[in-house]
KEFI-420671 format. One line per 4 residues: number of its first residue (from 1); for each residue z, y, x of C-alpha. Coordinates in nm, 2 decimals, decimal comma, always signed. Layout:
REM KEFI-420671
NUM) Z Y X  ...
REM end
This chain:
REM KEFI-420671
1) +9,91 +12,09 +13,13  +9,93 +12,29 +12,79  +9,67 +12,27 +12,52  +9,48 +11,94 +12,70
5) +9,45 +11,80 +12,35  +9,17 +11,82 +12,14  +9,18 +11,68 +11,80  +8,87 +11,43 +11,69
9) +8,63 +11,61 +11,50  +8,64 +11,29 +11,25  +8,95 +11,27 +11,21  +8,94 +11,30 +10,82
13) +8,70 +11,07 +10,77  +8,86 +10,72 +10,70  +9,22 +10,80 +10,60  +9,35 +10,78 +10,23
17) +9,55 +11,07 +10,11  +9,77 +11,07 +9,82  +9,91 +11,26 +9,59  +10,32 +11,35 +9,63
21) +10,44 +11,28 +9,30  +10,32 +11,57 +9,06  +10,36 +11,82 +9,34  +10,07 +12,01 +9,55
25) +10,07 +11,78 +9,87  +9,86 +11,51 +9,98  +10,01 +11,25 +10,26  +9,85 +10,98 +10,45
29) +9,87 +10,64 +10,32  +10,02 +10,62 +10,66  +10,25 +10,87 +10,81  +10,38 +10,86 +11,14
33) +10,83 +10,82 +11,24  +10,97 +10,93 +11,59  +11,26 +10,70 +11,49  +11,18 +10,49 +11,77
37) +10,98 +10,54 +12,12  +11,00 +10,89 +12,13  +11,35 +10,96 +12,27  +11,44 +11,06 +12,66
41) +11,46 +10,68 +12,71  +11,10 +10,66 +12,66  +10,78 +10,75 +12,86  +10,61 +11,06 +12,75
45) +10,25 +10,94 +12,85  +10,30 +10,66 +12,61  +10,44 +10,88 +12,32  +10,18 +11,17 +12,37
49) +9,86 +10,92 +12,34  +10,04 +10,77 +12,04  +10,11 +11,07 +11,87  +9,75 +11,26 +11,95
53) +9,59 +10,91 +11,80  +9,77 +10,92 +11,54  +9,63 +11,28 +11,44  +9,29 +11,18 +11,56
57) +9,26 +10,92 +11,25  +9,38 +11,14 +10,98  +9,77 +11,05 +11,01  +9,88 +11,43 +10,95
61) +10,23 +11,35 +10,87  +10,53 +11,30 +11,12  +10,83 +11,25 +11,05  +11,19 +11,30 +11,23
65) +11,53 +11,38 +11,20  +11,82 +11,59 +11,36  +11,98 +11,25 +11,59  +11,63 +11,04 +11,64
69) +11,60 +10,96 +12,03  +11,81 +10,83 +12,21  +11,94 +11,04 +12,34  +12,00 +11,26 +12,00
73) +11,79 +11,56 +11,95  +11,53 +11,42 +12,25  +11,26 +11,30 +11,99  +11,23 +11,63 +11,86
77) +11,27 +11,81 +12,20  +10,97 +11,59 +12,26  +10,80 +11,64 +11,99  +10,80 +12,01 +12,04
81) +10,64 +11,88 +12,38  +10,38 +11,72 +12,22  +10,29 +12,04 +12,00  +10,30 +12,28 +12,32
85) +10,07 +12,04 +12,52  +9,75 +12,08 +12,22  +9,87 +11,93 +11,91  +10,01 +12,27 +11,80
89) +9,67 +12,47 +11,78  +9,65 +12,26 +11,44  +10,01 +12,34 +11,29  +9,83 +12,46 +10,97
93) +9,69 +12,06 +10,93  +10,02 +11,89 +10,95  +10,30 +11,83 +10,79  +10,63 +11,79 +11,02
97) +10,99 +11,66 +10,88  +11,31 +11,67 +10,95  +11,62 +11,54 +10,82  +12,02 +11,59 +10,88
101) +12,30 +11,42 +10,74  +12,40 +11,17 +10,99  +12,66 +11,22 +11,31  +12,47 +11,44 +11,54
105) +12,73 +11,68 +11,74  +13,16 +11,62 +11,78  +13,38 +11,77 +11,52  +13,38 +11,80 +11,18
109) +13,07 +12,05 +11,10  +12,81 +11,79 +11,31  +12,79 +11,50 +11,03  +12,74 +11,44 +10,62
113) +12,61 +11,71 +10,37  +12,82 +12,03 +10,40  +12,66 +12,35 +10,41  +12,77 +12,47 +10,73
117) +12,59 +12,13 +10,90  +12,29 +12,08 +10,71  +12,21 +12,47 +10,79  +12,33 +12,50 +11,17
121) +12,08 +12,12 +11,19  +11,84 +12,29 +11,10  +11,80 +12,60 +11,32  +11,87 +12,34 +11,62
125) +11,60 +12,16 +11,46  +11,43 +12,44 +11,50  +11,46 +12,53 +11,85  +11,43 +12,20 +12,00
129) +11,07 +12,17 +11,87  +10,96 +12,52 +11,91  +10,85 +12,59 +11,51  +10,93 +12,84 +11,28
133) +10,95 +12,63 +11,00  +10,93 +12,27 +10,88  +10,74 +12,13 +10,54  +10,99 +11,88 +10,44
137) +11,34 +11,91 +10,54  +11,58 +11,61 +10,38  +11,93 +11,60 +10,29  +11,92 +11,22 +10,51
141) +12,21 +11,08 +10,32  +12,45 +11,18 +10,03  +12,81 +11,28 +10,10  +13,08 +11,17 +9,88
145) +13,33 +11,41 +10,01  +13,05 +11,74 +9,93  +13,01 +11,86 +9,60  +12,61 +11,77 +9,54
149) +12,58 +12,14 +9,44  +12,69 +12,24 +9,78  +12,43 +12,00 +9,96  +12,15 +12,08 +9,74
153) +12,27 +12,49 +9,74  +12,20 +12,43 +10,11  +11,87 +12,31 +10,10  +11,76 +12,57 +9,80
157) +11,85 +12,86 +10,09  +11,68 +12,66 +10,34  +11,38 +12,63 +10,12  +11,44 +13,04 +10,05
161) +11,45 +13,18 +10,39  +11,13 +12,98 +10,50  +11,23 +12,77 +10,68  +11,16 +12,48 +10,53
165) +10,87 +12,47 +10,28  +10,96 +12,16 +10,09  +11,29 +12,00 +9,98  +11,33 +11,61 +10,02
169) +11,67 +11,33 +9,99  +11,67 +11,00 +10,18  +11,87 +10,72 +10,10  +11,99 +10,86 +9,78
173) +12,03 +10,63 +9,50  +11,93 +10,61 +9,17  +12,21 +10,80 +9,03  +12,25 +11,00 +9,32
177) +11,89 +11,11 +9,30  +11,90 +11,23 +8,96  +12,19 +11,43 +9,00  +12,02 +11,56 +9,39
181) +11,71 +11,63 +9,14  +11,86 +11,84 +8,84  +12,11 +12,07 +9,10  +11,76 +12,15 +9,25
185) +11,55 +12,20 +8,98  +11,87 +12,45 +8,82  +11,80 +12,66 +9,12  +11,38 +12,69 +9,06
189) +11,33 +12,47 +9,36  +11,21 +12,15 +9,31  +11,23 +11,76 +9,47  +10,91 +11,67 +9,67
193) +11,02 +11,31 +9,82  +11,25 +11,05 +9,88  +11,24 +10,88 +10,16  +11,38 +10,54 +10,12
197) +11,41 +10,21 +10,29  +11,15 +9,96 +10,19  +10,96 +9,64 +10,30  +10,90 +9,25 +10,15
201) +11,21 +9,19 +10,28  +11,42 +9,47 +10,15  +11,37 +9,57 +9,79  +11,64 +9,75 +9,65
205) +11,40 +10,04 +9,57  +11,24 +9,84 +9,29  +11,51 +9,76 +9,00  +11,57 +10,13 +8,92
209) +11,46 +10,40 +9,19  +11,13 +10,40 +9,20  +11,11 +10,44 +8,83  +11,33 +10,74 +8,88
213) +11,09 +10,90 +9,13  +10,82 +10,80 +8,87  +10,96 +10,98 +8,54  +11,06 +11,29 +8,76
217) +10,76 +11,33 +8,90  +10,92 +11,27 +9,32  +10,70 +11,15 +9,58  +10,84 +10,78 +9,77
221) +10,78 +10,77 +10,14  +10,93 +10,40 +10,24  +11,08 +10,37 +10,61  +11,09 +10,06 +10,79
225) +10,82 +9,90 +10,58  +10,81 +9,64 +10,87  +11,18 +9,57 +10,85  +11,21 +9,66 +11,21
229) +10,91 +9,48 +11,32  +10,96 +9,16 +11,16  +10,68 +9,14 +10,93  +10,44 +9,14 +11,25
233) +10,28 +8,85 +11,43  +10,55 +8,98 +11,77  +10,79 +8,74 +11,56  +10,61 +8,41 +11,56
237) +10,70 +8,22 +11,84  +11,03 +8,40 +11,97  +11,16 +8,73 +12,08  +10,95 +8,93 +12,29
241) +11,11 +9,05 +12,60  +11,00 +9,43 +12,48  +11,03 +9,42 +12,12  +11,34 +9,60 +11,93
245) +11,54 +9,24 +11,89  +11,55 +9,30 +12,30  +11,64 +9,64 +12,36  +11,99 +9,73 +12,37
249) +11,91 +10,01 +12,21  +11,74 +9,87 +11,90  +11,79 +9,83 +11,55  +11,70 +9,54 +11,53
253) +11,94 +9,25 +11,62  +11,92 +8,89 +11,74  +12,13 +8,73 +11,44  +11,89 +8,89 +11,19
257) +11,58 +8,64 +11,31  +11,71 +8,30 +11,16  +11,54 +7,98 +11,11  +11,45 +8,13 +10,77
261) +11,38 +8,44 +10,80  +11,11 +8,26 +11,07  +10,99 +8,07 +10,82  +10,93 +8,30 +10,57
265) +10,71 +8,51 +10,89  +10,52 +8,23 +10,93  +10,40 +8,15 +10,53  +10,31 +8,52 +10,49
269) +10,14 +8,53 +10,82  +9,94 +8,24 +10,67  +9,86 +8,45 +10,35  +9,77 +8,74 +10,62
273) +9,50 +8,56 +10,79  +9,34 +8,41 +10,45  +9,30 +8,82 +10,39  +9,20 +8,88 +10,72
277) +9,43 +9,09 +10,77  +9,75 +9,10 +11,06  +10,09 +9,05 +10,86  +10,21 +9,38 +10,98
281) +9,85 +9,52 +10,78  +9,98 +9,29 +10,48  +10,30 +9,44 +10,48  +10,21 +9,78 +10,48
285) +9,91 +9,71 +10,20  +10,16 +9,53 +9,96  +10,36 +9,82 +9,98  +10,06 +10,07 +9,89
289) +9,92 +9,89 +9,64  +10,17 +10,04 +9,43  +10,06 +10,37 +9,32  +10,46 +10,53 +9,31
293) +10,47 +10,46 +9,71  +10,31 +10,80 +9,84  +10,30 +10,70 +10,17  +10,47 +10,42 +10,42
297) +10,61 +10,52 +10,78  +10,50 +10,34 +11,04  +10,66 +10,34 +11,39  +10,47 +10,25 +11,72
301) +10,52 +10,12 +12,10  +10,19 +10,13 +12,18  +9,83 +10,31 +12,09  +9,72 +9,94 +11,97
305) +9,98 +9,87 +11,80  +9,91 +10,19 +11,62  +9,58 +10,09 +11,52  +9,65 +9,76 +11,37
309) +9,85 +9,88 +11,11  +9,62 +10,21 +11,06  +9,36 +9,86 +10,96  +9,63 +9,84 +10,61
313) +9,42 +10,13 +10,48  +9,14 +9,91 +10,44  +9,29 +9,65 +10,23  +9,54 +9,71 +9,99
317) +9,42 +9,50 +9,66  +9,53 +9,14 +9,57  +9,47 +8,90 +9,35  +9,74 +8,80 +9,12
321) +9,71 +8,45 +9,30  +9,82 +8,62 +9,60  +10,10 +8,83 +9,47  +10,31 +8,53 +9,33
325) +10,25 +8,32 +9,65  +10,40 +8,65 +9,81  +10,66 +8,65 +9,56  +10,78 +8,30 +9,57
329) +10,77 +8,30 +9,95  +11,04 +8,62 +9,90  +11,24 +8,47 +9,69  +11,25 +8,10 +9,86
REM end
C-alpha cells in the first residue's frame, strides 16, 4: 500500500545531531547502512519497520551504495520501495547516499573511478530508487589506474548538474584524501565526508586520517563500527545460527572469531555492563566521544536490535579510568 507510513511526530526529540566538519549539515550521531538486510535475499516487512524506526527516532541519514544487496543494486531498488510506500512525503528531512567505485556491472566501464562509471552509477542509482537527486554521492574507493583529477572532475559535474548535492570519498587514505580534497576544492566544490572503516578493533583511521579530516575541515562517518557485529553481546557464547559469521552471504567469517578475539568480547563486555550500557552501545559511544567522528553507521537485522545501539546516544563520556582499561584490553 503506498504512503502507509507516517513519521512520529517526536521524532526529533532525543537524537544528537552534529556538525559535518566546517560544512552546513548536521547528521545523526547515528546514521542508518543498507549494507546488509536490505538486499532481495531479505524480507521487506523486516527492512520496512527497520528503516520507518529508524526515521521515527531522529536517524535522518541512510546510507547506500551502487552494489549493496545481494543481489547488487536490490538494496537501493528497495530502498526506493521504502520511499514510495510513506517515507518519501519527507524527502526534504533526509539525507540519502550513495557511493560507486566497486564492481557492479561486466566489462570494463562497471568498476573503479573512471568518469564514464562513476557517472553511468549514478543515473542507475538514480532510477532504481526513484529520486532526482542524492545529498552525498562518494567516490567508494580510489583508483590507481584514474588520474584523481578524472575521478574528482566526475564528481564536480555530478555535484553541477544536481544530482548530487554533496561530494564525499570512502576509503581514501591519508594521502589519497588530500590530494581527493585539493582537485575538488580547484574546481569551487568542496569535500563534505569520508566515510571510513572504523571500530575498537580496527583503528587505522587514528595515526594520521582523522587529523587530516580535522585540519581540512571533512566530516568522518565510520562504517562497521561494530566490526561486523563482533563488539555485541551475539558473540559471547558462540555463533548464532542467524548472525553474519553464519550466513553464506556474510562478511563476517568464522576464522575471524578466535579464542582471543573472544576474550577480548568478553573483558569489554565486562566494562559495558559496569556502564550500563550493551557492548554494541559501548562501541558505538567510544567512537562518538571523539568530536572528529560526525556520525557512526549502524547496520540492523532486527527493529530491537536497532534500538539497542540507538541507547549509545545516551552515553558517550568516560572516565580516563575507563579509557585505558579499554586501551589495554585493545592492545593485549
Amino acid at each position: 500500500m503506498e504512503n502507509a507510513y507516517t513519521a512520529d511526530e517526536h521524532r526529533y526529540d532525543a537524537m544528537n545531531y552534529r556538525r559535518c566538519g566546517r560544512s552546513g549539515i548536521l547528521l545523526p550521531a547515528i546514521s542508518l547502512g543498507l549494507w546488509h538486510n536490505f538486499g532481495s535475499v531479505d524480507d521487506y516487512a523486516n527492512y520496512s519497520r527497520i528503516a520507518f524506526t529508524a526515521f521515527d527516532n531522529g536517524i535522518t541519514h541512510f546510507d547506500l551504495a551502487n552494489n549493496y544487496g545481494p543481489v547488487y543494486g536490490s538494496a537501493e531498488e528497495n530502498f526506493g520501495k521504502i520511499l514510495k510506500n510513506g517515507l518519501g512525503r519527507y524527502r526534504d528531512e533526509l539525507i540519502i547516499s550513495t557511493k560507486a567505485g566497486y564492481d557492479m556491472w561486466a566489462g570494463p566501464y562497471g568498476n573503479w573511478g573512471s568518469r564514464k562509471y562513476l557517472m553511468a552509477s549514478l543515473d542507475q542509482s538514480l532510477r532504481r530508487m526513484g529520486l532526482e537527486y542524492v545529498d552525498i554521492f562518494y567516490s567508494h574507493r580510489p583508483d590507481p589506474e584514474t588520474p584523481v583529477e578524472e575521478t574528482m572532475g566526475a564528481m564536480v559535474d555530478i555535484v553541477r548538474q544536481g544530482k548530487a548535492l554533496y561530494a564525499g570519498i570512502s576509503n581514501y587514505k591519508p594521502e589519497q584524501t588530500r590530494k581527493a580534497v585539493e582537485a575538488l576544492r580547484a574546481c569551487g566544490v568542496p569535500c563534505l565526508i569520508h566515510q571510513a572503516r572504523y571500530s575498537m578493533f580496527d583503528r587505522w583511521v587514528e595515526p594520521e586520517l582523522l587529523s587530516v579530516l580535522d585540519e581540512t575541515g571533512i566530516g568522518m562517518i565510520a562504517f562497521s563500527p561494530l566490526a561486523q557485529g563482533l563488539l555485541s553481546d551475539r558473540y559471547l557464547h558462540g555463533i548464532p545460527a542467524d548472525s553474519r559469521a553464519a550466513r553464506e552471504t556474510g562478511r563476517l567469517k568464522r576464522e575471524q572469531i578466535t579464542d582471543e578475539r573472544l576474550s577480548q568480547i568478553a573483558r569489554l563486555n565486562e566494562i559495558a555492563r559496569r556502564r550500563g550500557q550493551s557492548l554494541a552501545e559501548m562501541a558505538l559511544a567510544w567512537l562518538l566521544r571523539d568530536r572528529r567522528v560526525t556520525s557512526v553507521l549502524i547496520g540492523a537485522s532486527s527493529v530491537e536490535q536497532l534500538k539497542t545501539n540507538l541507547r549509545a546516544r545516551n552515553n558517550t563520556a568516560f572516565s580516563d579510568e575507563e579509557l585505558t582499561e579499554i586501551e589495554k584490553i585493545l592492545r593485549a
